[in-house]
C-alpha positions as CSV (number, residue, x, y, z in Angstrom):
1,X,130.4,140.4,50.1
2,X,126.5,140.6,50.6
3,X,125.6,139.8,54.2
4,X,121.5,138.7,55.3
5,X,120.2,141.4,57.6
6,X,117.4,140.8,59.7
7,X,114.9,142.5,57.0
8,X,116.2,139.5,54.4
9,X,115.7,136.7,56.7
10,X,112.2,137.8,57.4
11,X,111.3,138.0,53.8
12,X,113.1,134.8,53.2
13,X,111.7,132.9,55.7
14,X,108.0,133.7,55.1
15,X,108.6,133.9,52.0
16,X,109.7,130.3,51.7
17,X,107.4,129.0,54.5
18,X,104.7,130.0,52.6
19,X,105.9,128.5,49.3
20,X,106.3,124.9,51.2
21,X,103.1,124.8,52.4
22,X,101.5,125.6,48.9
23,X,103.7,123.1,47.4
24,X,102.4,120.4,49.7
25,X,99.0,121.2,48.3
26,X,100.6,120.8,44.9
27,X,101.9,117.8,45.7
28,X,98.5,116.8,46.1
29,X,97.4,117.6,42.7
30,X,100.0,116.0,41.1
31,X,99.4,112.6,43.1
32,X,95.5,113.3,42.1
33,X,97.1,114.0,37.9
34,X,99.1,110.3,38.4
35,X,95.9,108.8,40.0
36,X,93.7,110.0,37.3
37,X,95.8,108.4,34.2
38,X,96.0,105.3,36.5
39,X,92.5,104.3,37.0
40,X,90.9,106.6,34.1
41,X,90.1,103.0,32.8
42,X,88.3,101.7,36.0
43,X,84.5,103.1,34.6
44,X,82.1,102.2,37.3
45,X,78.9,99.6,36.4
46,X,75.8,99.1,37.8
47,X,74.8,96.0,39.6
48,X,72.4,95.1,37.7
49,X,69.3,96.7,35.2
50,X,66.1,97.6,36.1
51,X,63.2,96.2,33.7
52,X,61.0,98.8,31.9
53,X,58.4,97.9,34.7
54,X,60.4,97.8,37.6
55,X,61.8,101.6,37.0
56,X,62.0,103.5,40.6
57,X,59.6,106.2,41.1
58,X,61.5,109.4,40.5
59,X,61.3,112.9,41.8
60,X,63.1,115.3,39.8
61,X,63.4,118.5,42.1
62,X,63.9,121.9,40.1
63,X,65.3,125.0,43.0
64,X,64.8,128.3,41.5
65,X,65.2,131.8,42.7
66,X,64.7,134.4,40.4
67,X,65.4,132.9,37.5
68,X,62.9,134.2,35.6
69,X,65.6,134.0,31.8
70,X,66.1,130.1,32.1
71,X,62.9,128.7,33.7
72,X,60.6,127.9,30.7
73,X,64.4,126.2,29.3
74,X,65.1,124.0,32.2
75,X,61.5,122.7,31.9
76,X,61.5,122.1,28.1
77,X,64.6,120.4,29.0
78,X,63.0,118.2,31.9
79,X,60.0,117.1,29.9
80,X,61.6,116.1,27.8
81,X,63.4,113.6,29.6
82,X,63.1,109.7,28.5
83,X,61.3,108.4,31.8
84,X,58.3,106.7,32.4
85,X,55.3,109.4,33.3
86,X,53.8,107.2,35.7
87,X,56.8,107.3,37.5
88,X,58.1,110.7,36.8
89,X,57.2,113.8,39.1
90,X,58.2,116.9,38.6
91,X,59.0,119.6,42.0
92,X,59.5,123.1,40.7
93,X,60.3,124.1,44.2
94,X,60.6,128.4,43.8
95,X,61.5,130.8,45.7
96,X,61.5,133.8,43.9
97,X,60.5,137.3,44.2
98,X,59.9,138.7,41.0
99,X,58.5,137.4,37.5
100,X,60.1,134.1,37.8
101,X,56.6,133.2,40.1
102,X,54.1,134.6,37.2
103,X,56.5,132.3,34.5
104,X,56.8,129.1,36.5
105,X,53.5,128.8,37.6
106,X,52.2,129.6,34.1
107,X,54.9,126.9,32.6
108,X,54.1,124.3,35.3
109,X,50.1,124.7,34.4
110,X,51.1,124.4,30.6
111,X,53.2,120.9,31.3
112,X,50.3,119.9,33.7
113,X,47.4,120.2,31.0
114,X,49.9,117.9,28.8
115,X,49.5,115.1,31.0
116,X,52.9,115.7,33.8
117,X,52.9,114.7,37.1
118,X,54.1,118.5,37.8
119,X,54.2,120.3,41.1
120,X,54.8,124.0,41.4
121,X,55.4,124.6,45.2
122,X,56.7,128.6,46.2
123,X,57.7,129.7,49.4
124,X,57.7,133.3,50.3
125,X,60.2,132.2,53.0
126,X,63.7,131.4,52.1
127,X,64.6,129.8,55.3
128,X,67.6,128.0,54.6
129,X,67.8,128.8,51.1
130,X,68.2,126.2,48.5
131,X,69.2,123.8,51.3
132,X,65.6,124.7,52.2
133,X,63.6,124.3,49.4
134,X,65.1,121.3,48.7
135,X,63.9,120.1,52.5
136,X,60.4,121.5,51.7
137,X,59.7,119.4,48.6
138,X,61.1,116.3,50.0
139,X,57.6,116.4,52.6
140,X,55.5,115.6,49.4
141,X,58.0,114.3,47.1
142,X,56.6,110.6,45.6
143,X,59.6,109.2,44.8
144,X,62.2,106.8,46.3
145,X,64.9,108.5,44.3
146,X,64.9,112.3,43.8
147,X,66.8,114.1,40.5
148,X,67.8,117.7,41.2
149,X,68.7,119.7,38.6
150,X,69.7,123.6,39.1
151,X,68.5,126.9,36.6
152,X,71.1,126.4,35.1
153,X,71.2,123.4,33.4
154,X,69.9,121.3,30.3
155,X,69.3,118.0,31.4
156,X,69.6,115.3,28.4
157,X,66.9,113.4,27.4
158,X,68.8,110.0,28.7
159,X,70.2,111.2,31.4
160,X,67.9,109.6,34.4
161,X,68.5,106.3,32.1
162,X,72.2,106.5,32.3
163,X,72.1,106.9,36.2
164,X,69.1,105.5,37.4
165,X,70.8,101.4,37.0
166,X,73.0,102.1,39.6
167,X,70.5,101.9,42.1
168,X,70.2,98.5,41.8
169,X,72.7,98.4,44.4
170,X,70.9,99.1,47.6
171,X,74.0,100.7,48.9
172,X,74.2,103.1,46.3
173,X,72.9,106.8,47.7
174,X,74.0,109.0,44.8
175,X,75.0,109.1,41.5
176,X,76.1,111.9,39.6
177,X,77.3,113.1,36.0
178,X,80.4,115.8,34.8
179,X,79.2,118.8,34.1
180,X,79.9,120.3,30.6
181,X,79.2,123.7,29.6
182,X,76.8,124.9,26.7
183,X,78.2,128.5,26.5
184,X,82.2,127.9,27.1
185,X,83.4,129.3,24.0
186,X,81.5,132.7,24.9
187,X,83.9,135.2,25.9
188,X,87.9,134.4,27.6
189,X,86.0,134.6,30.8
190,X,84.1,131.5,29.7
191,X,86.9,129.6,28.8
192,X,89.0,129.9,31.7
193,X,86.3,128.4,33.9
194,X,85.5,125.6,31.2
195,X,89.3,125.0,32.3
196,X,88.8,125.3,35.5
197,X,85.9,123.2,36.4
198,X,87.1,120.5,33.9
199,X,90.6,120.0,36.1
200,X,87.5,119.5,38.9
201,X,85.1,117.0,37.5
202,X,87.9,115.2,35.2
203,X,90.4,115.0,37.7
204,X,89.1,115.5,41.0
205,X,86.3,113.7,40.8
206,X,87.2,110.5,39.3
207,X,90.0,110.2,41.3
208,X,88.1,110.4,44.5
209,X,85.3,108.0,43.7
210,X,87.7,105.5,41.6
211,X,90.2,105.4,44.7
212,X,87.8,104.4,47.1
213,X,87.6,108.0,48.8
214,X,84.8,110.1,49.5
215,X,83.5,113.1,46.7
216,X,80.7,115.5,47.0
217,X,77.8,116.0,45.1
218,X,78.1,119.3,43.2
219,X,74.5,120.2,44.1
220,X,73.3,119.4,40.6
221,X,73.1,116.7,37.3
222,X,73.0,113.8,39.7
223,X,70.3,111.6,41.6
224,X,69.8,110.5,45.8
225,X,68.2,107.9,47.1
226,X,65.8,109.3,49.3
227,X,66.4,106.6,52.0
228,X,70.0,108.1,51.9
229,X,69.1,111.9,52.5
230,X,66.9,111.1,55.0
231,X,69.6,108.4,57.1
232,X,72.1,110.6,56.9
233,X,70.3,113.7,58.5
234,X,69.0,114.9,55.5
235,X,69.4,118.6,54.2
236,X,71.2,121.4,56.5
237,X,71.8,125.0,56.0
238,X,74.2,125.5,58.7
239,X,76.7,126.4,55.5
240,X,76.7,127.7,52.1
241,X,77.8,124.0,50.4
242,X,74.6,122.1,51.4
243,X,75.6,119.3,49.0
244,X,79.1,119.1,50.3
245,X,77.6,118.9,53.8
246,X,75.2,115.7,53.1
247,X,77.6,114.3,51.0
248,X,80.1,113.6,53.3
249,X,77.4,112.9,56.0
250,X,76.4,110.1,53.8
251,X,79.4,108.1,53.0
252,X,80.6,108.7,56.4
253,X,76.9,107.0,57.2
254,X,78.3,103.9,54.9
255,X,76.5,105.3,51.9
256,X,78.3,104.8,48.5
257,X,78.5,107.2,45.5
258,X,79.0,106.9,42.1
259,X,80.3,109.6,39.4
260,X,80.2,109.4,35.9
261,X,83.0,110.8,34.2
262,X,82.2,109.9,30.2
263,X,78.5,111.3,30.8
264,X,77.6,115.0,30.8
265,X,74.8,117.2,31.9
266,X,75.0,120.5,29.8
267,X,75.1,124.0,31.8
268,X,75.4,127.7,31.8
269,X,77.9,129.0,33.0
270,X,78.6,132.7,34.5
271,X,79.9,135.2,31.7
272,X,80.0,138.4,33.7
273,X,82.5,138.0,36.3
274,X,81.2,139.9,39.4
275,X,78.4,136.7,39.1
276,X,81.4,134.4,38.7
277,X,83.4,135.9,41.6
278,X,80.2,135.2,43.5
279,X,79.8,131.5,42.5
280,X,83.8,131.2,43.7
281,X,82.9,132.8,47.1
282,X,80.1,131.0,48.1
283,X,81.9,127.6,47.3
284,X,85.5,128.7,48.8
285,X,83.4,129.8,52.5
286,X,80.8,126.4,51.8
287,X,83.6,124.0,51.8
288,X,85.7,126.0,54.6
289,X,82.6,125.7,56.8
290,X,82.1,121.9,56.1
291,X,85.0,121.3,57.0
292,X,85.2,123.1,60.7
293,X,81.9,121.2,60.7
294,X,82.9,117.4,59.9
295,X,86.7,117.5,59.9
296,X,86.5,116.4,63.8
297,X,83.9,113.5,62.7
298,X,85.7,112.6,59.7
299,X,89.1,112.0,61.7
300,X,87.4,110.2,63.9
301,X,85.6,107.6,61.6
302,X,87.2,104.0,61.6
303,X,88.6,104.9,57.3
304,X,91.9,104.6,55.9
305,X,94.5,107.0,56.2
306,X,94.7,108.0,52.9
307,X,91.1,108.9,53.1
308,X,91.3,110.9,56.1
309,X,94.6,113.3,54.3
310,X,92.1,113.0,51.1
311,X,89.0,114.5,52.6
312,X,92.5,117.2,54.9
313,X,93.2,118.3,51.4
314,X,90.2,118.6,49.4
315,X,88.5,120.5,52.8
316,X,91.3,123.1,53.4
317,X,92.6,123.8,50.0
318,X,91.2,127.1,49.9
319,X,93.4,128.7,52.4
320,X,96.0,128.8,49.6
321,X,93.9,132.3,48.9
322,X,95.1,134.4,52.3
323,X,98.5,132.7,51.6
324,X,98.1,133.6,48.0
325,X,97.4,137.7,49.4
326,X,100.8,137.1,51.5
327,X,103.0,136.0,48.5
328,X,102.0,139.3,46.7
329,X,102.4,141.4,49.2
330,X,105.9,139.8,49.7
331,X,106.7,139.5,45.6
332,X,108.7,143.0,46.1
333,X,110.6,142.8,49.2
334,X,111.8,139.7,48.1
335,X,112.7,141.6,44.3
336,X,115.0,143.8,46.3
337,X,116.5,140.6,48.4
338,X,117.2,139.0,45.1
339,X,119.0,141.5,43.1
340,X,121.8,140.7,45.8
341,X,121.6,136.6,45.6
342,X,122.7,134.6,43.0
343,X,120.6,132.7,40.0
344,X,122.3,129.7,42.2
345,X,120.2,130.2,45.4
346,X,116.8,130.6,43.2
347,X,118.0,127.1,41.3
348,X,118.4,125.4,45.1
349,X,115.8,126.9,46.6
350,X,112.8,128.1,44.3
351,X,112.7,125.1,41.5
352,X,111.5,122.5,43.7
353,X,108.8,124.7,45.3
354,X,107.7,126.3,42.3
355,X,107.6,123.2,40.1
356,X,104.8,121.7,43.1
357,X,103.0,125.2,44.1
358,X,103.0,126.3,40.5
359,X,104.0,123.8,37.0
360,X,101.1,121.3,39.7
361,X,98.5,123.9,38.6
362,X,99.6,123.3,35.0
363,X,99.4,119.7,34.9
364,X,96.1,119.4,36.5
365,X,94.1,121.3,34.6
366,X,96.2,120.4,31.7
367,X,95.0,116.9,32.4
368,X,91.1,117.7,32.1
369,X,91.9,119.3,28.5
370,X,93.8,116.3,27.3
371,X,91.5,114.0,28.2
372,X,88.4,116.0,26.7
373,X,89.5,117.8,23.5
374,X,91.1,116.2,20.7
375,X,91.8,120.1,19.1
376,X,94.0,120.4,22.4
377,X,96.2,123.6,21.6
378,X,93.8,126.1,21.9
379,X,92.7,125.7,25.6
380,X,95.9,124.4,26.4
381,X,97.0,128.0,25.5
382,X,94.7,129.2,27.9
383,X,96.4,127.5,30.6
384,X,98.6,130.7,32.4
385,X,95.7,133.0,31.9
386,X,93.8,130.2,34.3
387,X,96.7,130.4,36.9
388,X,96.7,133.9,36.4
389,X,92.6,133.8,37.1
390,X,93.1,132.1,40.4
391,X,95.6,134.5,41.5
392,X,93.6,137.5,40.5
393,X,90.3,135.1,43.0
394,X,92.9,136.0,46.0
395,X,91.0,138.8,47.6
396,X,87.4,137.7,47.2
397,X,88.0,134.0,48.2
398,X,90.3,134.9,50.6
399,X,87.4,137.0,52.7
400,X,85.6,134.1,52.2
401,X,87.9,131.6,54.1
402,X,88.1,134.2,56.7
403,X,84.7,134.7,57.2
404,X,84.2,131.1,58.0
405,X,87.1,131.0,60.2
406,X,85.4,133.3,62.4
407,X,82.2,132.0,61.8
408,X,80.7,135.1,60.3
409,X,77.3,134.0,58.8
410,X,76.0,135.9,55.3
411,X,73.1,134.8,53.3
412,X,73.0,132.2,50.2
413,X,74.0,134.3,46.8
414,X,72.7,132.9,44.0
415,X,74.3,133.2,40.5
416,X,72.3,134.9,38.1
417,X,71.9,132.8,34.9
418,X,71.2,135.1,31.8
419,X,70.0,132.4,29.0
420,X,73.5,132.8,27.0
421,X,74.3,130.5,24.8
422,X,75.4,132.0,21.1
423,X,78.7,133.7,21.1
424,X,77.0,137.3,19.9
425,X,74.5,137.0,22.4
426,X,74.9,140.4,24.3
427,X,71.7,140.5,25.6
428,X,72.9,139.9,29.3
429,X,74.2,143.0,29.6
430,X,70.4,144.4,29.6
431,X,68.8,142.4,32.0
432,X,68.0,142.1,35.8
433,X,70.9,140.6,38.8
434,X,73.6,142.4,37.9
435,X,75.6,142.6,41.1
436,X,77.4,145.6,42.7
437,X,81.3,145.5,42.1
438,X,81.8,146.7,46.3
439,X,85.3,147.9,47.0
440,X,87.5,144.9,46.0
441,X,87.9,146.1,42.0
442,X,89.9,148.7,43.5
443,X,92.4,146.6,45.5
444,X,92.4,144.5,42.8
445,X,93.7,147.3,40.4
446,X,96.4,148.2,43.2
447,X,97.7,145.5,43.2
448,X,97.9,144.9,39.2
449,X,99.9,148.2,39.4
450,X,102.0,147.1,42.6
451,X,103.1,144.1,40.2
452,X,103.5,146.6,37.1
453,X,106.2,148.5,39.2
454,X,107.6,144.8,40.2
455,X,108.2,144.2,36.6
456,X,109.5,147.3,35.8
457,X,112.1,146.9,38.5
458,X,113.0,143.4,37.8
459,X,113.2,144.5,33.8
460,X,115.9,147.5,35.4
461,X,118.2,145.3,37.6
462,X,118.0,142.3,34.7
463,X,116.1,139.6,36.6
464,X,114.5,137.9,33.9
465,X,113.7,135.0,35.2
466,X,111.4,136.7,38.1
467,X,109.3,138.4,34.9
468,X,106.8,135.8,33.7
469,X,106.0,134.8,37.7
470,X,105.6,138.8,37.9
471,X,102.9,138.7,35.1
472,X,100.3,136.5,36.1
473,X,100.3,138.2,39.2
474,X,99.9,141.4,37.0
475,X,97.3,139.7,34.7
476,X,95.5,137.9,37.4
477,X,94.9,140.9,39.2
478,X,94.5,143.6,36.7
479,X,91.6,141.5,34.4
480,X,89.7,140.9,37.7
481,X,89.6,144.3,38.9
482,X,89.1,146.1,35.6
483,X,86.6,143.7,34.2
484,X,84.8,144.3,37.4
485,X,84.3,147.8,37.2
486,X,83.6,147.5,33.7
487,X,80.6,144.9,34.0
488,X,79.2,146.6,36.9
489,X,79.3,149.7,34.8
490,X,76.9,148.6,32.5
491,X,78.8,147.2,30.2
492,X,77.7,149.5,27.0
493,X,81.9,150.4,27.2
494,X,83.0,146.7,27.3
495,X,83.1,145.4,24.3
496,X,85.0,142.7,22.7
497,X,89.0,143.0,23.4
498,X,88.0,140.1,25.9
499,X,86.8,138.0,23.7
500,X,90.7,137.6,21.8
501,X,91.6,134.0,22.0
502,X,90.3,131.4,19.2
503,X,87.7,129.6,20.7
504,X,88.4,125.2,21.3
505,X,86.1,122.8,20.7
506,X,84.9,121.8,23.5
507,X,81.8,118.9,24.2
């Protein structure tokens, strides 16, 4: 008979510790799956209706940093918006470097001479980054409520009409819409983080506001009331998720928010992935440093239970990355520990675990597909490469979690917007903000192949059922590092092999 050694019941026990504590956190999402088809019903109202004359002043506030490809379309899109003009101003609040200033101030001077309330206010320093600008435009601002829209987006014509009732309520401090996403059939790149930031602002969302608990503003497609920034301690840039920071502030300061699941505020989002990586990094360090911020305060405030493990979860989630880095590592030790157990042990001991740290993933963003798409087998397709997506995140978010541990400070990135919205649009891979792939590709790679030589083994001593775990791990790390290098290349070599799956329909 097989007997444990001491090597075994190392890799076991870590092994398994580790598993537990991820599928806590996926016990989490599936509470938050059950809680979304349970009050998906419960759409929020406004108190009353504001008269045509008795519209708020409103100050929509437009951040920009070199964003010189999408500024003259985020203005078309915010003059055009079905407001008042008497009580519509507009803060282009810039911070840019390069062309972007020549552009906005010439676009700002066109939408003047037609008759807007238009402010074009640049500030050669970036103290404090968007958290900054933000800060600086509120000193002159006119409004008592104040719109912010990033680069990024497309505003709708109605959408400050579809918000702007729930004000009545002088409680109310923000209100905010789901994002949608003009360019998410692009590429597979696209698509996975359609997927990915559905599961967020379907499930996530709702669930929080709908529940009673507290959610953040996502920095964008959503309105403040002034008198609420300002209570609440108004903008800080003491981390990298500003809007996570003064949202919690906020409704710990009695302020109530209000999200809008059935309305949507079109954006672009990220088709090269080193600028996606980016995005991920700066929100995975952001929310890590809110919470060693608030956590304490939070604990402390007289709220329910449930709230307090609510706001636990949501702020510490992203330490599943380092743990993530430690399951990989331990995916071949624990190969050569299996080929001596039984398929009874992985029954008693993995299914459970697995069905929470892993089948969780599956039903969440499963859940924001459902609900969205009524052609739902394509993107439910997609739905392994998505787990496979955040496996292959590991390294880069995981730095980011650690540097906030340690409170290592590094400077607002940006993510460059490119103006991509047609599926042959290939223009992007000409123009300015292309970042630098650093070192991580290459870890990234050695690891796809570390998981190539996993399979390979489990395929030799016949453990089949190990091989599709194996694989996202392969594919999770493998795309990220090789589409890395490839982008960062240039991209004159990369051409369409990524672009495989049949695009959904997506709204």
């Amino acid at each position: 008979l097989y007997r444990l050694d001491t090597f075994d019941w190392t890799v076991l026990i870590l092994y398994f510790s580790i598993l537990t504590v991820l599928a806590i956190y996926g016990g989490y999402r599936v509470k938050q799956v059950i809680d979304f088809w349970r009050y998906r019903k419960l759409v929020p109202t406004p108190a009353g209706h504001y008269g045509e004359g008795e519209l708020p002043r409103i100050t929509v506030q437009l951040p920009l940093f070199n964003e010189m490809y999408v500024v003259e379309r985020l203005l078309k899109a915010v003059t055009e918006i079905d407001y008042p003009r008497d009580r519509f101003e507009i803060q282009v609040l810039d911070d840019s470097t390069d062309e972007t200033v020549k552009i906005g101030e010439a676009t700002v001077e066109h939408y003047k001479q037609a008759g807007f309330d238009i402010h074009y206010i640049h500030r050669t320093d970036r103290t404090g980054y968007k958290a900054g600008a933000l800060e600086n435009g509120l000193k002159t601002a006119k409004g008592e409520l104040v719109a912010i829209f990033d680069a990024d987006f497309v505003p709708k014509p109605d959408c400050l009409r579809k918000l702007v009732d729930f004000f009545t309520d002088p409680l109310v401090g923000c209100a905010q819409m789901r994002w949608s996403h003009i360019n998410g059939d692009y590429n597979l790149l696209t698509r996975i983080q359609t997927i990915m930031l559905d599961g967020h602002f379907v499930v996530e969302q709702t669930v929080r506001n709908r529940t009673g608990g507290f959610f953040n503003f996502n920095g964008t497609a959503g309105i403040w009331r002034r008198k609420a920034i300002e209570m609440s301690g108004g903008w800080q840039h003491d981390t990298l998720t500003e809007d996570t920071d003064l949202s919690f502030r906020a409704q710990l300061m009695g302020w109530r928010f209000v999200y809008l699941l059935d309305e949507d505020a079109p954006s672009e989002i990220p088709v090269e992935i080193n600028s996606f990586k980016a995005q991920q990094r700066r929100w995975a360090k952001g929310v890590m440093q809110v919470g060693l911020k608030l956590f304490g305060r939070i604990w402390a405030a007289k709220l329910p239970l449930r709230v307090k493990l609510e706001m636990f979860f949501r702020l510490t989630g992203n330490i599943s990355y380092p743990l993530m880095i430690l399951v990989s590592l331990l995916q071949f030790p624990l190969l050569l520990v299996r080929y001596n157990q039984g398929f009874y042990h992985l029954m008693i001991f993995d299914v459970p675990l697995l069905f929470f740290s892993t089948i969780s993933v599956l039903l969440f963003y499963g859940t924001g597909v459902w609900y969205l798409d009524k052609r739902r087998t394509p993107r439910l397709l997609h739905l392994p490469l998505v787990m496979g997506l955040g496996i292959g995140l590991a390294f880069s978010n995981a730095r980011a979690v650690i540097e906030a541990l340690v409170g290592y400070r590094t400077e607002f990135v940006r993510t460059p917007k490119y103006n991509v919205e047609e599926q042959k649009d290939e223009t992007w891979k000409r123009k300015k903000y292309k970042r630098k792939r650093g070192w991580l590709p290459l870890l990234e790679l050695g690891f796809s192949v570390y998981f190539l030589l996993a399979i390979l083994y489990a395929v030799q001593m016949q453990l089949w059922g190990t091989i599709p775990f194996l694989s996202l791990f392969f594919f999770g790390y493998g795309y990220m590092g090789l589409v890395s290098l490839l982008q960062s290349g240039g991209g004159s070599r990369f051409q369409s092999w990524w672009r495989p799956l049949a695009p959904s329909r997506h709204p």
